[in-house]
MOPAC internal coordinates of N, CA, C and O (Angstrom, degrees):
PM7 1SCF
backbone

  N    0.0000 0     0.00 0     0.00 0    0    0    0
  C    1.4440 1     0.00 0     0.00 0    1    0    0
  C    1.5234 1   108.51 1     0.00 0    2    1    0
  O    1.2310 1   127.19 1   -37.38 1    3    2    1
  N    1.3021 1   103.78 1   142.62 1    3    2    1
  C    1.8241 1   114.68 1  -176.09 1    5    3    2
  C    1.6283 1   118.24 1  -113.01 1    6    5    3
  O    1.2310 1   100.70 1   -54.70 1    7    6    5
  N    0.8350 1   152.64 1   125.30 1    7    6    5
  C    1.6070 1   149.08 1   173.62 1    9    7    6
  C    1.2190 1    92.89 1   -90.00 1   10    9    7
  O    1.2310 1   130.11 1   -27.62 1   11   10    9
  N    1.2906 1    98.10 1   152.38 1   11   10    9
  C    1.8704 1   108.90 1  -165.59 1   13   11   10
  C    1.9615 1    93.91 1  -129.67 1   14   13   11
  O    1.2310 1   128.45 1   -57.39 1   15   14   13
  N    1.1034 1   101.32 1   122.61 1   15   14   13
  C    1.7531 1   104.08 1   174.87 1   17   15   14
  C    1.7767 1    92.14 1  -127.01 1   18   17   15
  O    1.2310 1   128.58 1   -90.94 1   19   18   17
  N    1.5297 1   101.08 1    89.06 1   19   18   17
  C    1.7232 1   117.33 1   174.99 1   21   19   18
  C    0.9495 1   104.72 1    62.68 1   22   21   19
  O    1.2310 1   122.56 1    83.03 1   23   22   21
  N    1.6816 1   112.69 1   -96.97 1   23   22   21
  C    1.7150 1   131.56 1  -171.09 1   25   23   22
  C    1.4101 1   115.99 1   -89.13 1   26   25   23
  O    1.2310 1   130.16 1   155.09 1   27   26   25
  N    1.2024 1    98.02 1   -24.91 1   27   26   25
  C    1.3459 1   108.07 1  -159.69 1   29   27   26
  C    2.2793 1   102.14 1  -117.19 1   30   29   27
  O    1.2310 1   137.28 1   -51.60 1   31   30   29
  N    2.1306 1    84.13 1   128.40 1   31   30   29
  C    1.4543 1    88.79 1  -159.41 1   33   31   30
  C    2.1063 1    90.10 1  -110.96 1   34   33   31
  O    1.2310 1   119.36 1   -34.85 1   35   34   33
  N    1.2466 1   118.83 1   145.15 1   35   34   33
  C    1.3526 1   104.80 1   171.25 1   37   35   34
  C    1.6191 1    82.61 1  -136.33 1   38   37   35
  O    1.2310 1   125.25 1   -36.91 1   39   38   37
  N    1.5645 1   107.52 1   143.09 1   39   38   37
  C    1.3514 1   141.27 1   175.09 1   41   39   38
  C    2.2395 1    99.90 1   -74.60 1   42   41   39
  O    1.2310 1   132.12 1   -62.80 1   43   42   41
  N    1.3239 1    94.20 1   117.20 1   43   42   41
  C    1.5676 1    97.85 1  -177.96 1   45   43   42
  C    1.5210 1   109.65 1   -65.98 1   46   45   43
  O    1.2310 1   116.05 1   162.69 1   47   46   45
  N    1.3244 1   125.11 1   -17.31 1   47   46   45
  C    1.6261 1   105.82 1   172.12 1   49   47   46
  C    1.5192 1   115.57 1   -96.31 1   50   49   47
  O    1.2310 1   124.31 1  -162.15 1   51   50   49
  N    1.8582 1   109.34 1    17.85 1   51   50   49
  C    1.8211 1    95.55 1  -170.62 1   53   51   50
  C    1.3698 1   103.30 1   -83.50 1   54   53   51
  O    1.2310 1   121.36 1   -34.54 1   55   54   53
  N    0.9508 1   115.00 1   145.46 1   55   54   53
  C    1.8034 1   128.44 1   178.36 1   57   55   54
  C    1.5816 1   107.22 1   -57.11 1   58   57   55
  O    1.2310 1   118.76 1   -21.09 1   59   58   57
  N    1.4417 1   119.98 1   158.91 1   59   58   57
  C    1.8037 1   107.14 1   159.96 1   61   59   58
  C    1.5653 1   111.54 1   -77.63 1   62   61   59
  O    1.2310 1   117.74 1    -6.12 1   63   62   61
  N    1.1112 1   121.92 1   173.88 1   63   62   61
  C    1.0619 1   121.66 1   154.67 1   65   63   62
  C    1.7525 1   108.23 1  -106.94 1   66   65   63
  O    1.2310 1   109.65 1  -168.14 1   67   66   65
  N    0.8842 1   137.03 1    11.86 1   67   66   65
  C    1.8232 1   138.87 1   165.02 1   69   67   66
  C    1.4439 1   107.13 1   177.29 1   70   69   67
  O    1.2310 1   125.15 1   -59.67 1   71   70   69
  N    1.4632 1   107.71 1   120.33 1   71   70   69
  C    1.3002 1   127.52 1   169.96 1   73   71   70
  C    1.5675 1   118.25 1   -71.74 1   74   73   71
  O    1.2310 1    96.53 1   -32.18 1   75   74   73
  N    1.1150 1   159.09 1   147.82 1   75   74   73
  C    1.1690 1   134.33 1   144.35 1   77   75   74
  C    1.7423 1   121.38 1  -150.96 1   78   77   75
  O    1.2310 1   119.37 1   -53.33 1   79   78   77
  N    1.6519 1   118.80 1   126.67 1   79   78   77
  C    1.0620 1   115.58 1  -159.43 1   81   79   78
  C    1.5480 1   118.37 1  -130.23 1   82   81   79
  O    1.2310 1   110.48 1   -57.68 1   83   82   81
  N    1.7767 1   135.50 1   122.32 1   83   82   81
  C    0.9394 1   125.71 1  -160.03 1   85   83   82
  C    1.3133 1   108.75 1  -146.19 1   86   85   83
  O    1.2310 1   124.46 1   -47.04 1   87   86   85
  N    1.1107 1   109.05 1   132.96 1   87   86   85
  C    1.4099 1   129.42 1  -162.04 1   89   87   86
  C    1.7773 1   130.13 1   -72.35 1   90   89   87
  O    1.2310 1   136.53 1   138.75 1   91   90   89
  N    1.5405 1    85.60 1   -41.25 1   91   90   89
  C    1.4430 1   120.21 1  -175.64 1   93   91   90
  C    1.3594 1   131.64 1  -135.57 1   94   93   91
  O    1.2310 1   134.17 1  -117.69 1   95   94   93
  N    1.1521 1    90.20 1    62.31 1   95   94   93
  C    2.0487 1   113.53 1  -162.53 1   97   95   94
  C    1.7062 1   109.11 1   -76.91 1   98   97   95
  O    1.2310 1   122.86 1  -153.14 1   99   98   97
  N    1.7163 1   112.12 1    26.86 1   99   98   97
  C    1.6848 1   103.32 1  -179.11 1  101   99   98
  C    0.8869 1   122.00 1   -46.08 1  102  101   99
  O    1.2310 1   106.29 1   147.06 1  103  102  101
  N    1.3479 1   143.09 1   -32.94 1  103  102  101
  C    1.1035 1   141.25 1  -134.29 1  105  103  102
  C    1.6489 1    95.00 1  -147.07 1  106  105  103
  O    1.2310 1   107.14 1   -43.46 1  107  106  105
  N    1.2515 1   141.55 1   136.54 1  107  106  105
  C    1.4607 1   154.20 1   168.41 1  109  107  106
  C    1.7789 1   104.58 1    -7.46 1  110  109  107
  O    1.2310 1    96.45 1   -67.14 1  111  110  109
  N    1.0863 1   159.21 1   112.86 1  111  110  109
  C    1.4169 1   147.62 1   117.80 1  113  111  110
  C    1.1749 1   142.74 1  -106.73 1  114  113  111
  O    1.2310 1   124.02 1   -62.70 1  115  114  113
  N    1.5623 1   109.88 1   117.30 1  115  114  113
  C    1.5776 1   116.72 1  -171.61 1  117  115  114
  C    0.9267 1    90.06 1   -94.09 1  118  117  115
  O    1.2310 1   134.39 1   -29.94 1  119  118  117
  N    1.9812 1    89.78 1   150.06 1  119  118  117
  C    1.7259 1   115.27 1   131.43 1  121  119  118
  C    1.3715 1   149.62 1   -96.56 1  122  121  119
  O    1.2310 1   109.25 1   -80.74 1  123  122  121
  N    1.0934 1   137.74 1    99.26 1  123  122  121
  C    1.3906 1   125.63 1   152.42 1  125  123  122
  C    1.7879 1   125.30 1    -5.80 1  126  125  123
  O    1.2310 1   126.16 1   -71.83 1  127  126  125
  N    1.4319 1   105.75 1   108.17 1  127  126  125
  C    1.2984 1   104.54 1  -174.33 1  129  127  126
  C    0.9803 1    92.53 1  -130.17 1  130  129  127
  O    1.2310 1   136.67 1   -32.32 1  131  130  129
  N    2.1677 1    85.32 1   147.68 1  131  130  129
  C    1.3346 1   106.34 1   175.54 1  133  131  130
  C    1.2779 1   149.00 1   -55.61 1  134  133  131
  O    1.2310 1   113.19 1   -41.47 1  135  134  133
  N    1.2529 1   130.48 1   138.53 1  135  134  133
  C    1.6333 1   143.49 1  -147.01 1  137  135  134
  C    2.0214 1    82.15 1   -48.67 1  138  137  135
  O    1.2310 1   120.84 1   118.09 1  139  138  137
  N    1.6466 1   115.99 1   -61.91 1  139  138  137
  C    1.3923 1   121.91 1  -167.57 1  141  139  138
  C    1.6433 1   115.04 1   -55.89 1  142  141  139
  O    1.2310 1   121.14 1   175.74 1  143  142  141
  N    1.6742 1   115.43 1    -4.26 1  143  142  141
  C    1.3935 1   107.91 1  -161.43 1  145  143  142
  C    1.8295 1    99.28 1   -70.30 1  146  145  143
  O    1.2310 1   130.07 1   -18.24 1  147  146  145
  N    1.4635 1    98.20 1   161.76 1  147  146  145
  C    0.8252 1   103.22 1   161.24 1  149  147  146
  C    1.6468 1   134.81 1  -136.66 1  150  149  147
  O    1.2310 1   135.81 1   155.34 1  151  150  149
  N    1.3535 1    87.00 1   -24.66 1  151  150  149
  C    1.7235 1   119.26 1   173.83 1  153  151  150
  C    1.6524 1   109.89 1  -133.49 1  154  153  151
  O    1.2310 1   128.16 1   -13.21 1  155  154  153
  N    1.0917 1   101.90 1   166.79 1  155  154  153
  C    1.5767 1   110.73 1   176.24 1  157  155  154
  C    1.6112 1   101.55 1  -137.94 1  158  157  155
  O    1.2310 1   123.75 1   -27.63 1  159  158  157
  N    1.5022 1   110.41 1   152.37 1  159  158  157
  C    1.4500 1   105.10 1   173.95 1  161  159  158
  C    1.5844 1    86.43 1  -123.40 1  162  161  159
  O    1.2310 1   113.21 1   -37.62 1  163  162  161
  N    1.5547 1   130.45 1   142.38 1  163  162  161
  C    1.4470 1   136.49 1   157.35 1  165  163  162
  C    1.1430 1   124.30 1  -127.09 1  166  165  163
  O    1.2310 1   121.88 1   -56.98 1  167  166  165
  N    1.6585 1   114.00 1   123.02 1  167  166  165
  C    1.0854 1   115.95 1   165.03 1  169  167  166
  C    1.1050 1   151.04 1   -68.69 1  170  169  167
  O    1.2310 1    78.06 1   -96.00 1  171  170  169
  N    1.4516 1   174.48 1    84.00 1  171  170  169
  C    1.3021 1   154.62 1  -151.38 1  173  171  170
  C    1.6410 1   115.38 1  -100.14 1  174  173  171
  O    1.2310 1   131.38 1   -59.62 1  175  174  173
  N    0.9207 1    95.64 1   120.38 1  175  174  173
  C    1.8965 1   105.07 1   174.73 1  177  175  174
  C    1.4292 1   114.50 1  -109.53 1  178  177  175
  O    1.2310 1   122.46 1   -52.23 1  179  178  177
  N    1.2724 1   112.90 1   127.77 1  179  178  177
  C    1.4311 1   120.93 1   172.99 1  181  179  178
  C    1.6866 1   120.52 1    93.70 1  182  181  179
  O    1.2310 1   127.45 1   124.23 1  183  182  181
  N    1.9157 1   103.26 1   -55.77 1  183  182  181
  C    1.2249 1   119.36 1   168.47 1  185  183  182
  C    1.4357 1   118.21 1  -134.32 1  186  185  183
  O    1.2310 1   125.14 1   -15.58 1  187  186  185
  N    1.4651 1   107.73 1   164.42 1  187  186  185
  C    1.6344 1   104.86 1  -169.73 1  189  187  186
  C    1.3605 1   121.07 1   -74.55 1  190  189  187
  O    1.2310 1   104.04 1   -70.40 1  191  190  189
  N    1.0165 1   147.03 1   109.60 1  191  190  189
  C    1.6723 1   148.32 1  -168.99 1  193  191  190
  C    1.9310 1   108.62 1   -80.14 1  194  193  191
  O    1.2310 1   121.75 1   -38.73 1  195  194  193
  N    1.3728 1   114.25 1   141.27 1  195  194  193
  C    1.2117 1   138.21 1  -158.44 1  197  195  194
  C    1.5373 1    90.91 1  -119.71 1  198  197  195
  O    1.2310 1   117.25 1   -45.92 1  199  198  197
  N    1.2317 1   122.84 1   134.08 1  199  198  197
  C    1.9626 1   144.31 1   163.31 1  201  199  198
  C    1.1937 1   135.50 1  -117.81 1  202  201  199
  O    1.2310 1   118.05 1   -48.83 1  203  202  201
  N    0.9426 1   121.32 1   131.17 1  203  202  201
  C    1.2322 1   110.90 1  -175.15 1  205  203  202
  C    1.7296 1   113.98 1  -140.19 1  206  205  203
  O    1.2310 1   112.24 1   -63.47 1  207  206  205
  N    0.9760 1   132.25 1   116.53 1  207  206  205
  C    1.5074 1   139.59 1   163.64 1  209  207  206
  C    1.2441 1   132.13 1   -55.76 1  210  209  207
  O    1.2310 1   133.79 1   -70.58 1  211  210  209
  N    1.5616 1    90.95 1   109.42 1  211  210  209
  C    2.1427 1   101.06 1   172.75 1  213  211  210
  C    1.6377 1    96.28 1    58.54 1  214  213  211
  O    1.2310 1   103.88 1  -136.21 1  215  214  213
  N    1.4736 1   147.30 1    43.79 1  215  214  213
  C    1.1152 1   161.05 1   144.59 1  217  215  214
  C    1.2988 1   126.80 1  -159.35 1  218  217  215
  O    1.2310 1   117.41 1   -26.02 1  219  218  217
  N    1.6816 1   122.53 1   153.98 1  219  218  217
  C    1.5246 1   126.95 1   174.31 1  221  219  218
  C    1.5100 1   113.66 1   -37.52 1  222  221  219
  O    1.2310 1   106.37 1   -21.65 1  223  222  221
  N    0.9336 1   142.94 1   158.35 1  223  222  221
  C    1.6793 1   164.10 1  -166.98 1  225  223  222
  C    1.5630 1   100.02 1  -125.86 1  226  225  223
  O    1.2310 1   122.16 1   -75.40 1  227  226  225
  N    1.4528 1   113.47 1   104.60 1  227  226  225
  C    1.9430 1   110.04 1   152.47 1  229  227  226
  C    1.2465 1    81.88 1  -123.75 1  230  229  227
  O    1.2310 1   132.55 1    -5.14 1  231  230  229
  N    1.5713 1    93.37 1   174.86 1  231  230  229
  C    1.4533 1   118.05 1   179.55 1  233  231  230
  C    1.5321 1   101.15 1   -77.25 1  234  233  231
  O    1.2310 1   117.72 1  -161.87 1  235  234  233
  N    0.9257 1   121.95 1    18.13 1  235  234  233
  C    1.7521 1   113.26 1   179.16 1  237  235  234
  C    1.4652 1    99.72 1  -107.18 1  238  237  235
  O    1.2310 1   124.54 1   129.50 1  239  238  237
  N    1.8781 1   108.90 1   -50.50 1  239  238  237
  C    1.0594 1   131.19 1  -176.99 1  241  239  238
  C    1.6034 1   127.87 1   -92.93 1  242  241  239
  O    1.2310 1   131.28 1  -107.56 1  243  242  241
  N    1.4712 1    95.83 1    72.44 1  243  242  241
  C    2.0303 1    87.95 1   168.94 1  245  243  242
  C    1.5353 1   104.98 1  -162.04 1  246  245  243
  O    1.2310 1   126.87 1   -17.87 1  247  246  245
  N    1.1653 1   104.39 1   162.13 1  247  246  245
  C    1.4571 1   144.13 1  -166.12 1  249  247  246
  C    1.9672 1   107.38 1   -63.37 1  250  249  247
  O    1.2310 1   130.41 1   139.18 1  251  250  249
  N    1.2848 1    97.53 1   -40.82 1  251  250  249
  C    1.9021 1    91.12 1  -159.12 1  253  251  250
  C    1.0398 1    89.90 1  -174.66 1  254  253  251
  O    1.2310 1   118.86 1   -48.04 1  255  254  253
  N    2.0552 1   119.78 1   131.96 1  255  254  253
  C    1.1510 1   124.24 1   159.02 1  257  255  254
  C    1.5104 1   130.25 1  -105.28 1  258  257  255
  O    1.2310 1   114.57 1   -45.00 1  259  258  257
  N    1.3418 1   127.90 1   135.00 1  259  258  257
  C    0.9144 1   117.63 1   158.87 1  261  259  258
  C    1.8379 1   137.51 1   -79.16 1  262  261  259
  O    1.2310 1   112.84 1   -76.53 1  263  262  261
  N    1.3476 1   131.13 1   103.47 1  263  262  261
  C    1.3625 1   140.15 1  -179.34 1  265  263  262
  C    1.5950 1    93.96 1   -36.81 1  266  265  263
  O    1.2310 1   130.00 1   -22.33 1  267  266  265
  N    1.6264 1    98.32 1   157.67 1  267  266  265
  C    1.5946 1   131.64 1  -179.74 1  269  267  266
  C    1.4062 1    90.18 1   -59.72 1  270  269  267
  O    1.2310 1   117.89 1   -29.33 1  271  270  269
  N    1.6427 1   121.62 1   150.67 1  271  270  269
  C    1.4715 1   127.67 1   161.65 1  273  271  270
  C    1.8730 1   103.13 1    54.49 1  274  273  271
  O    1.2310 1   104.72 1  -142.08 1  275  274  273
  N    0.9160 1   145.84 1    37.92 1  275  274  273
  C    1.2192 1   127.12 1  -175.44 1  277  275  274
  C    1.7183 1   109.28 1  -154.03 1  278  277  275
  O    1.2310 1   118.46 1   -39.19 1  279  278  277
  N    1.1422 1   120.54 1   140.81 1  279  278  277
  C    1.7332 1   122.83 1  -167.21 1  281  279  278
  C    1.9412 1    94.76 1  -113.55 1  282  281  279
  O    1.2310 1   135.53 1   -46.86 1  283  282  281
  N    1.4167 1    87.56 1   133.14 1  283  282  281
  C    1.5397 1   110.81 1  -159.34 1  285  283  282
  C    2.0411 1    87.84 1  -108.20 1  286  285  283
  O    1.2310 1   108.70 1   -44.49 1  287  286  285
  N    1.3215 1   138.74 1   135.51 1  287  286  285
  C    1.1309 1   129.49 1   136.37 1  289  287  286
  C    1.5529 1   119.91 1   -95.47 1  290  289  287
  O    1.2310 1   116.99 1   -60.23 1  291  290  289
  N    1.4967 1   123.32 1   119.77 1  291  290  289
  C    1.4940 1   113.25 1   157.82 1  293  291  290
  C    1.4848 1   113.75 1  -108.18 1  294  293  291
  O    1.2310 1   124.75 1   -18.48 1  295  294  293
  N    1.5384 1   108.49 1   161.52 1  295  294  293
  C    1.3784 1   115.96 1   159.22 1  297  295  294
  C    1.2921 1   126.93 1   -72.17 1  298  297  295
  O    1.2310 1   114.72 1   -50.64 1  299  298  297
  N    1.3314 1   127.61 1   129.36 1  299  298  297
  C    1.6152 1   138.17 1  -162.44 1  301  299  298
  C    1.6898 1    89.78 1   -69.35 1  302  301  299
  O    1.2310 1   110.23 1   -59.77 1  303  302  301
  N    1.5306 1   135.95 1   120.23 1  303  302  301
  C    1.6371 1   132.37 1   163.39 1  305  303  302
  C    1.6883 1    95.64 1   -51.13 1  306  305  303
  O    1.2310 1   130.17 1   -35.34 1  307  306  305
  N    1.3598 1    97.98 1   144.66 1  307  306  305
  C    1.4479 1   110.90 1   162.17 1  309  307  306
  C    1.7872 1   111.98 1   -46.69 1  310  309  307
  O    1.2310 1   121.55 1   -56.01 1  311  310  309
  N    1.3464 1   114.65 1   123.99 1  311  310  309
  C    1.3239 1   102.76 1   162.32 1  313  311  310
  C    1.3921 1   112.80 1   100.61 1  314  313  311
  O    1.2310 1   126.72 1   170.98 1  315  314  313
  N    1.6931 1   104.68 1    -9.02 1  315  314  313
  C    1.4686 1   100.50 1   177.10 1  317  315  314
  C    1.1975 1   126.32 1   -71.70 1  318  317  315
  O    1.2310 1   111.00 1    -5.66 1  319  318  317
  N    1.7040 1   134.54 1   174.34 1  319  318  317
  C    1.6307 1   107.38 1   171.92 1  321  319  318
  C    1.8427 1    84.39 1  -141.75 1  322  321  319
  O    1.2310 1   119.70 1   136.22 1  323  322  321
  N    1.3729 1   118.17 1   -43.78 1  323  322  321
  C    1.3127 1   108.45 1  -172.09 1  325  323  322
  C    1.7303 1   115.81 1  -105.62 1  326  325  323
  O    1.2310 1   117.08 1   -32.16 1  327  326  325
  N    1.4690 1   123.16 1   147.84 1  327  326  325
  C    1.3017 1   109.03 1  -173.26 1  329  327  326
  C    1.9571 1    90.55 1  -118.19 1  330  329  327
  O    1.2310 1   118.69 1   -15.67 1  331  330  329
  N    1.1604 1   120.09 1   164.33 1  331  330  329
  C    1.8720 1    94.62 1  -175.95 1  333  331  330
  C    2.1496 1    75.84 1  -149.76 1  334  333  331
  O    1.2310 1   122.59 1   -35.61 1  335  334  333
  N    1.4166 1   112.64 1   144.39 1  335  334  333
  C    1.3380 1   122.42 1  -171.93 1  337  335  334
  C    1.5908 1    92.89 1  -136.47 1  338  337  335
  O    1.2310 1   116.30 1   -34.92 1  339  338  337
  N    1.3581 1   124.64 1   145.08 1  339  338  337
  C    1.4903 1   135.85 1   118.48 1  341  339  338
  C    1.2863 1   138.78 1  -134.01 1  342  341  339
  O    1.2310 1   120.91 1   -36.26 1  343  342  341
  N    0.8735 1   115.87 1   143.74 1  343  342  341
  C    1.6098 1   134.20 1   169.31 1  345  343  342
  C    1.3375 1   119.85 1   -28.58 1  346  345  343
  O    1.2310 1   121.03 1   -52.64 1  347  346  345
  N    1.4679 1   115.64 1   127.36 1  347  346  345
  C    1.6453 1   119.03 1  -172.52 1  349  347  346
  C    1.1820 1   124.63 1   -60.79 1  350  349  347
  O    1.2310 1   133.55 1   132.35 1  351  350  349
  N    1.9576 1    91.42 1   -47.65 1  351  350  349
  C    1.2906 1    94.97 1   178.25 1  353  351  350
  C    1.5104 1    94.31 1  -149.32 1  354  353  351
  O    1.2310 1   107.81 1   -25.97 1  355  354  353
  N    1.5838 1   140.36 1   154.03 1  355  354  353
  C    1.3628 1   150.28 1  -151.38 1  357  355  354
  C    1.1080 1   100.26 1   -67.54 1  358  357  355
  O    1.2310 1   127.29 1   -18.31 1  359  358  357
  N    1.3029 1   103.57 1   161.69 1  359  358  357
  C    1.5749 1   127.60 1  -157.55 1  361  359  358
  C    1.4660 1   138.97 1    41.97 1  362  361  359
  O    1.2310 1   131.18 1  -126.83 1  363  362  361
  N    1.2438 1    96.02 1    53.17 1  363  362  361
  C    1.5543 1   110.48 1  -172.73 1  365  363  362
  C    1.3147 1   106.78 1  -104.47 1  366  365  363
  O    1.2310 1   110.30 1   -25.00 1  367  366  365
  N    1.3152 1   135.82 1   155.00 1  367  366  365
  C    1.3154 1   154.83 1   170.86 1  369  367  366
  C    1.6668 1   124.74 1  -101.00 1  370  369  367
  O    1.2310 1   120.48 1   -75.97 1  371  370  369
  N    1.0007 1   116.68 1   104.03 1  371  370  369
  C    1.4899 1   120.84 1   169.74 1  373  371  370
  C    1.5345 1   137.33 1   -75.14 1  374  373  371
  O    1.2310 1   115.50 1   -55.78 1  375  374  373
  N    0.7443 1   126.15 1   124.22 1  375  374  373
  C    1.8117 1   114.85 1  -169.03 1  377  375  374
  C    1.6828 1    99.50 1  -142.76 1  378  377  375
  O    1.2310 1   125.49 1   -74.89 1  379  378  377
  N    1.1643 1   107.06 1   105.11 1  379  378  377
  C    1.7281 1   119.39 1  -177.87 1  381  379  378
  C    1.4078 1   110.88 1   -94.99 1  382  381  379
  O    1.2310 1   102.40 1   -71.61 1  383  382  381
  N    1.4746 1   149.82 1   108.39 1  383  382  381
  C    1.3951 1   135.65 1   156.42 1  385  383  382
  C    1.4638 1   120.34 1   -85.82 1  386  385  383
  O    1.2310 1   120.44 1   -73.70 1  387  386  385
  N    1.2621 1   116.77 1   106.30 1  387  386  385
  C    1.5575 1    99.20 1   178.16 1  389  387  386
  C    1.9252 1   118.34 1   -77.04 1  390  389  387
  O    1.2310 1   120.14 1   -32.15 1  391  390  389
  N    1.0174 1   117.35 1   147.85 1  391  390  389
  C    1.3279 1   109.63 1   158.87 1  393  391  390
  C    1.8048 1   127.37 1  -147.15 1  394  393  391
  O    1.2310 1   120.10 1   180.00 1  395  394  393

């Protein structure tokens, strides 16, 4: 079985290739993603999380948000290497799957 997000199809038994989970995202933190990524799935818990590609993340400055309680998939741009997220407002939870 496949879940379909529009264009984009991911197979329910493929593994991630990088998990990543953070508790206390006040302040800007990227990741380094893998050479194989291609997509990212992100979660936001509690509060809405802000992204930004291959540059720093303010709330003035970013790319794509993810809503409170809700898992966002984007496509990784060709060529990217770092993705950097923070929190709108405190105590939010981050949960990144790469695949």
């Amino acid at each position: 079985m496949a879940y379909s997000y529009g264009p984009i199809t991911a197979a329910a038994t493929s593994k991630p290739i990088a998990v990543h989970r953070d508790t206390s995202i006040g302040s800007a933190t990227s990741i380094t993603l893998n050479s194989a990524t291609t997509g990212i799935e992100v979660t936001a818990h509690g509060h809405p999380i802000l992204l930004r590609w291959d540059a720093t993340v303010s709330t003035s400055a970013f790319d794509g948000v993810v809503c409170r309680d809700c898992c966002k998939v984007f496509m990784v741009p060709s060529g990217t290497k770092t993705v950097s997220f923070i929190e709108e407002s405190s105590n939010a939870t981050l949960v990144v799957i790469e695949f």
